[in-house]
C-alpha positions as CSV (number, residue, x, y, z in Angstrom):
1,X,66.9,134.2,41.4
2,X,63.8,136.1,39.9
3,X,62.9,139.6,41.3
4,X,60.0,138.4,43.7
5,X,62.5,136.1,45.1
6,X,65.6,138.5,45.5
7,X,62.7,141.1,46.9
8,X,61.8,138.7,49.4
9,X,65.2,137.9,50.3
10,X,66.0,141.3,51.1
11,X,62.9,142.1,52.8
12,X,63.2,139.3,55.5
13,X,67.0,140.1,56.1
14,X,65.6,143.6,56.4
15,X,63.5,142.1,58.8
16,X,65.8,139.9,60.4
17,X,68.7,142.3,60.9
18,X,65.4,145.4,62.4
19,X,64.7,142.6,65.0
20,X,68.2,141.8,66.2
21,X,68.8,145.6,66.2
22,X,65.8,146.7,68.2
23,X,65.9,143.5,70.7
24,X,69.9,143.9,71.4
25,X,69.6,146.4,73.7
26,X,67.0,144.8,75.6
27,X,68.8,141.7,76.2
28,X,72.1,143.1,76.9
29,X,70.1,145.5,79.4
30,X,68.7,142.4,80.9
31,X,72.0,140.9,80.8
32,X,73.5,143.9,82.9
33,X,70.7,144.0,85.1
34,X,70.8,140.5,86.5
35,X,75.1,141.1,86.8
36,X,74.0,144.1,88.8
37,X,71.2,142.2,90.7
38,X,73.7,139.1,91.6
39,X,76.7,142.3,92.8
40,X,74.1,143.8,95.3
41,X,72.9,140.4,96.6
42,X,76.9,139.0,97.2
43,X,77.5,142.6,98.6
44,X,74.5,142.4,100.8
45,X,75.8,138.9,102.1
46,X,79.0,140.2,102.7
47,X,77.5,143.0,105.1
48,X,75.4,140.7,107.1
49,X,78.3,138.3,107.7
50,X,80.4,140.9,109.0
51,X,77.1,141.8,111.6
52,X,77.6,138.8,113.1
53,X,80.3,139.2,115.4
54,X,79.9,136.9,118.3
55,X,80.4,133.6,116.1
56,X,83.4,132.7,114.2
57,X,82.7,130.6,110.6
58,X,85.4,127.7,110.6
59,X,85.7,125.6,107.6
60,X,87.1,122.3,109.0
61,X,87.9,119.4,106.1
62,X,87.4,115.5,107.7
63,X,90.8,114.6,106.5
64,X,92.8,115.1,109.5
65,X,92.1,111.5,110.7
66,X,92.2,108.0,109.9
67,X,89.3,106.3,109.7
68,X,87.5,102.9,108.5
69,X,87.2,102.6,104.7
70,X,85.5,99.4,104.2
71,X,82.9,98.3,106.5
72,X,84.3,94.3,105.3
73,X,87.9,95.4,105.9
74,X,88.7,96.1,109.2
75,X,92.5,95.8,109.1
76,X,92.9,98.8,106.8
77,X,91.9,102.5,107.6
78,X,92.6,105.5,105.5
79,X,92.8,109.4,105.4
80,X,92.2,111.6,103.2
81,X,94.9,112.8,101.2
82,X,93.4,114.4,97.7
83,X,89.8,115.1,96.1
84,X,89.4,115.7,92.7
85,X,86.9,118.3,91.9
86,X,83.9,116.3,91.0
87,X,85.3,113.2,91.6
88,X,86.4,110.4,94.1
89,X,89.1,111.0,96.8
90,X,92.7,109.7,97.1
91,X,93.6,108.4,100.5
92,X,96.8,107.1,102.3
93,X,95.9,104.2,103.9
94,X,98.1,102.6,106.8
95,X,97.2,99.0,108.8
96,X,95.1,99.3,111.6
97,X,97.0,97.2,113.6
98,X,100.7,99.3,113.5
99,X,102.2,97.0,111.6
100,X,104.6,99.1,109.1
101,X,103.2,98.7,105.9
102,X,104.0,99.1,101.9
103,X,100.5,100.6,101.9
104,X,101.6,103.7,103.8
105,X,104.2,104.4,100.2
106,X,101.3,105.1,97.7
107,X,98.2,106.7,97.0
108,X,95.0,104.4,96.9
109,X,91.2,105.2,96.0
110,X,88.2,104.0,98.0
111,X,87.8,100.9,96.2
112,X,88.3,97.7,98.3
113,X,87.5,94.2,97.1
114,X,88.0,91.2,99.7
115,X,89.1,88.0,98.0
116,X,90.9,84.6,99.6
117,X,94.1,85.8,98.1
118,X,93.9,89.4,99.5
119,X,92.5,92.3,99.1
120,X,91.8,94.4,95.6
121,X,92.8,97.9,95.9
122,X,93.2,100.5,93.3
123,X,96.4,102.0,93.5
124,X,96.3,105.6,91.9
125,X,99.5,106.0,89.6
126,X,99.3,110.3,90.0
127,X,97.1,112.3,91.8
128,X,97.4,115.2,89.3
129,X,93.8,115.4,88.2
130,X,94.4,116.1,84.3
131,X,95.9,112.4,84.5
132,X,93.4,110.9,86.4
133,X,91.7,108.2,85.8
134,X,95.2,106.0,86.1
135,X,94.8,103.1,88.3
136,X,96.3,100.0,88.9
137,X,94.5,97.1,90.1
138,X,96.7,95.4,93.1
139,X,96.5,92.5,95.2
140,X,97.3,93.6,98.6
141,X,98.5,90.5,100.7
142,X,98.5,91.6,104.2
143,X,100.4,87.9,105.8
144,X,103.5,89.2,103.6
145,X,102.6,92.8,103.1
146,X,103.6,92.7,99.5
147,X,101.2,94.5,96.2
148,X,101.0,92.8,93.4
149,X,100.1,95.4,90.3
150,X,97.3,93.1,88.2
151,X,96.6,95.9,85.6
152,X,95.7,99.2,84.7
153,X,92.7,100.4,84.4
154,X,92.1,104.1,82.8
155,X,88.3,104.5,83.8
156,X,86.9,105.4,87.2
157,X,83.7,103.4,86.8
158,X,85.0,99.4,87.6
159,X,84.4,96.3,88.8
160,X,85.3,92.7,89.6
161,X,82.5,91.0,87.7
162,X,83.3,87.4,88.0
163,X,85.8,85.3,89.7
164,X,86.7,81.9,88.5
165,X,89.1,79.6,90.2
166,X,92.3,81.8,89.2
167,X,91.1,84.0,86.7
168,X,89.8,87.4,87.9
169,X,86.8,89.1,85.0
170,X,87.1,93.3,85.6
171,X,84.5,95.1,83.4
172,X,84.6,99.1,83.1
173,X,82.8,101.5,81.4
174,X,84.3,105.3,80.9
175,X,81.2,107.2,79.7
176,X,81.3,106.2,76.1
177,X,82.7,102.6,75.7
178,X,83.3,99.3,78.0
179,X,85.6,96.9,78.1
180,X,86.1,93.9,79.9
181,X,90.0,92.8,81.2
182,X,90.8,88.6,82.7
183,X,93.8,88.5,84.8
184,X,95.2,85.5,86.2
185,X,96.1,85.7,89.7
């Protein structure tokens, strides 16, 4: 390096380093302030629930009953049993018409495909969310109540794309690749 170059080296990190130090305080004042301004507002929020004394604040959740899933499905219904933060819900599902079921044994998402054979369903294999997605695809056949595991699919974004004679066509898509899966029924 020649000496106007190393003099203008150390003049801008002169420069550089007199910026950061005059401009640090000012944002980590800024930073404090907004801290302090977000405190005063929860505070202040806190005091003005507690004025209201003559109503009560009840947080219900709507999984307490059983309900219709699928519009097209009438003979299953389902409650709620887990939601993943951000992400779809895991319900117990259990025959409409009080018929024991295999169903009522596992943990199924909302997923629900009507085919001549049966019915699709997406049978979560945990409901612990750092192992989610873990699916597998069933056939549910509700003459003989039995489910039929077709495969397993580790991506929450699915479908049955085609369906050819015996041959079922799933395609999914996790975010950053896709891939397509045939089963035979």
């Amino acid at each position: 390096m020649n000496k106007l170059q190393l003099f203008l080296h150390h003049f801008f990190r002169f420069i550089w380093n007199a910026i950061f130090i005059i401009s640090y305080p000012i944002l980590a004042s800024f930073g404090l302030v907004f801290v302090g301004i977000t405190y005063l507002f929860s505070g202040l929020s806190k005091v003005l629930t507690k004025m209201r004394k003559g109503e009560k604040m009840e947080v219900t959740f709507d999984n307490a009953e059983w309900k219709n899933i699928n519009q097209d499905v009438k003979l299953i219904e389902g409650k709620v049993f887990t939601q993943i933060m951000f992400g779809p819900s895991g319900y117990h599902f259990r025959r409409s018409d009080g018929v024991p079921s295999i169903l009522e044994d596992h943990v199924f998402g909302k997923k629900i495909k009507v085919l001549d054979e049966g019915l699709l369903l997406e049978k979560w294999n945990s409901t612990e969310s750092k192992d989610l997605p873990d699916f597998d695809i069933c056939l549910y056949n509700p003459d003989e109540d039995s489910l039929k595991s077709l495969t397993t699919i580790k991506c929450f974004d699915w479908h049955l794309s085609e369906k050819e004679d015996n041959l079922l066509n799933f395609k999914w898509f996790d975010g950053t690749q896709g891939g397509e899966v045939k089963i035979a029924l």
